[in-house]
KOLSE-392172 format. One record per residue: residue in three letters; chain; z, y, x of N, C-alpha, C in turn; residue number from 1. Coordinates in steps of 0.05 Angstrom, whole numbers. Example, Ala and Ser with C-alpha at 12.3 -4.5 7.8 and 13.67 -1.06 7.14 Angstrom:
BEGIN
code,unit,nzz,nyy,nxx,cazz,cayy,caxx,czz,cyy,cxx,pos
ALA,A,156,-114,264,156,-90,246,156,-66,264,1
SER,A,142,-45,257,143,-21,273,157,1,258,2
***
This chain:
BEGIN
code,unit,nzz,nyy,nxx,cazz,cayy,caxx,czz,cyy,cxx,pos
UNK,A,0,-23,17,0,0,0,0,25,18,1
UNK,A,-22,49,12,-21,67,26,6,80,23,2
UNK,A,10,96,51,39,116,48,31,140,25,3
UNK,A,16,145,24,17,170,-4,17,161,-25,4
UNK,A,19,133,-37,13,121,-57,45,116,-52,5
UNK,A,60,106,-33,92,94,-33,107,124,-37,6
UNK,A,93,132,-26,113,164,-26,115,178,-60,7
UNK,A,88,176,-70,88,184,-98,97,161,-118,8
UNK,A,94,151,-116,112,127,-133,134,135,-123,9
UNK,A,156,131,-99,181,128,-102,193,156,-115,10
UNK,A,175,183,-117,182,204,-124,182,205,-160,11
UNK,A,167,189,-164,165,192,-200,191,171,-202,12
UNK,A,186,145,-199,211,125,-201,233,137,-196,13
UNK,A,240,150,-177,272,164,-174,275,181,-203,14
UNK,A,252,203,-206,261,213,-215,265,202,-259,15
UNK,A,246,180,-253,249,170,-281,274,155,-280,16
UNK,A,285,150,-259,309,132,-264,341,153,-264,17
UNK,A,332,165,-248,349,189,-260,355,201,-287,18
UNK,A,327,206,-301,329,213,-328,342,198,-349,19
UNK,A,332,162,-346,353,146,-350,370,137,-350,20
UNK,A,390,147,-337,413,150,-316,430,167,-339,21
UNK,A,416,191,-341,423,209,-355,423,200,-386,22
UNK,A,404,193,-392,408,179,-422,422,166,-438,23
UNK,A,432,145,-408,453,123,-423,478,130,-409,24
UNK,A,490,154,-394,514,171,-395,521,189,-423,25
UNK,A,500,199,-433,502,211,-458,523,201,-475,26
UNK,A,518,160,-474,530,150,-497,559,138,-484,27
UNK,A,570,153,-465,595,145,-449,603,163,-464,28
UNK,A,638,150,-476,658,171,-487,674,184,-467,29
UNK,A,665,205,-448,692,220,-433,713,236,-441,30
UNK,A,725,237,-460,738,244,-478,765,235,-473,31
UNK,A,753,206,-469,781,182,-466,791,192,-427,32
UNK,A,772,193,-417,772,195,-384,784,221,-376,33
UNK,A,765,245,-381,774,264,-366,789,282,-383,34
UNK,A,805,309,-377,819,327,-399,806,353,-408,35
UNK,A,789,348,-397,766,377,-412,726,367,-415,36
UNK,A,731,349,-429,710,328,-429,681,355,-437,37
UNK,A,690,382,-448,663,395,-455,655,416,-432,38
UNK,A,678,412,-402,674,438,-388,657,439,-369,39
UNK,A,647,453,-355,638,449,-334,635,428,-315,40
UNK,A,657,423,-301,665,409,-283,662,377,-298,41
UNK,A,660,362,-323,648,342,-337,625,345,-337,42
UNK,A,607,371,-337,578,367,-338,569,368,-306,43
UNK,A,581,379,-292,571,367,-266,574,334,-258,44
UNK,A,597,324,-272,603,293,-259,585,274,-266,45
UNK,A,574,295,-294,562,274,-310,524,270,-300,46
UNK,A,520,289,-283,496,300,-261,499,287,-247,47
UNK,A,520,287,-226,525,271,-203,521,246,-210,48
UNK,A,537,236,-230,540,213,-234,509,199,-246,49
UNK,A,497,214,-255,468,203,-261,441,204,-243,50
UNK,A,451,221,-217,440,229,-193,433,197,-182,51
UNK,A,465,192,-175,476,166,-156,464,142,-167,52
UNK,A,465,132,-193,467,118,-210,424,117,-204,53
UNK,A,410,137,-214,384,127,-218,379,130,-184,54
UNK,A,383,144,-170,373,137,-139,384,105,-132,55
UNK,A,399,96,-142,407,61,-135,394,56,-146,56
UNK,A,378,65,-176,366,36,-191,343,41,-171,57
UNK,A,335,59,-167,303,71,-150,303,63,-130,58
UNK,A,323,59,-103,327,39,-87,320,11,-93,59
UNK,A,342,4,-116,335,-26,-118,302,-38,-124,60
UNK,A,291,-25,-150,258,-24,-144,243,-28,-120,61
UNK,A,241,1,-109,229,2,-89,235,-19,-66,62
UNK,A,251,-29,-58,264,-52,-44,255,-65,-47,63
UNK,A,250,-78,-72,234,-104,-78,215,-105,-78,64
UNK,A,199,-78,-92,167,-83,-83,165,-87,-52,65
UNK,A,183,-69,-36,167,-72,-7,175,-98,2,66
UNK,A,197,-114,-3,197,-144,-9,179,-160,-16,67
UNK,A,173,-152,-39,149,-170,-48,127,-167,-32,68
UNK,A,111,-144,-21,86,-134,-14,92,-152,17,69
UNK,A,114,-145,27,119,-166,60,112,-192,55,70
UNK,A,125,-205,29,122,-233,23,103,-243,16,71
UNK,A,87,-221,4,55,-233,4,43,-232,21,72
UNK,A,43,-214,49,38,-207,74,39,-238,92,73
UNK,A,60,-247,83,66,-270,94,50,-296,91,74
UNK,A,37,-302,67,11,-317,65,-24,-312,59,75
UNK,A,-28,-283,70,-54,-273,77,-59,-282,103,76
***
């Protein structure tokens, strides 16, 4: 796979996994967790926390394709 083709993929994937990240934090009750669940400082965690969260799933992806792409490498 060309590098501008790996480079633009892992940039859409991060950032679609991020958005999803974000999506299914929505339906987390922080209410129960933190003591000012509408302030600021909850809507940053809740950023961060969907930052971290879709750059791992976007790791994990990307990992495996370049896994897979080696492992087919392996019987050409």
């Amino acid at each position: 796979m060309p590098q501008e083709v790996y480079g633009f993929l892992s940039i859409i994937l991060t950032i679609v996994s991020i958005g999803l990240s974000w999506w299914s934090l929505q339906s987390l009750s922080f209410e129960k967790i933190l003591k000012h669940p509408n302030g600021a400082q909850a809507k940053l965690l809740q950023i961060l926390l969907s930052i971290v969260i879709g750059y791992e799933i976007s790791r994990f992806f990307l990992d495996y394709l370049g896994w897979s792409l080696a492992f087919g490498n392996m019987f050409s």
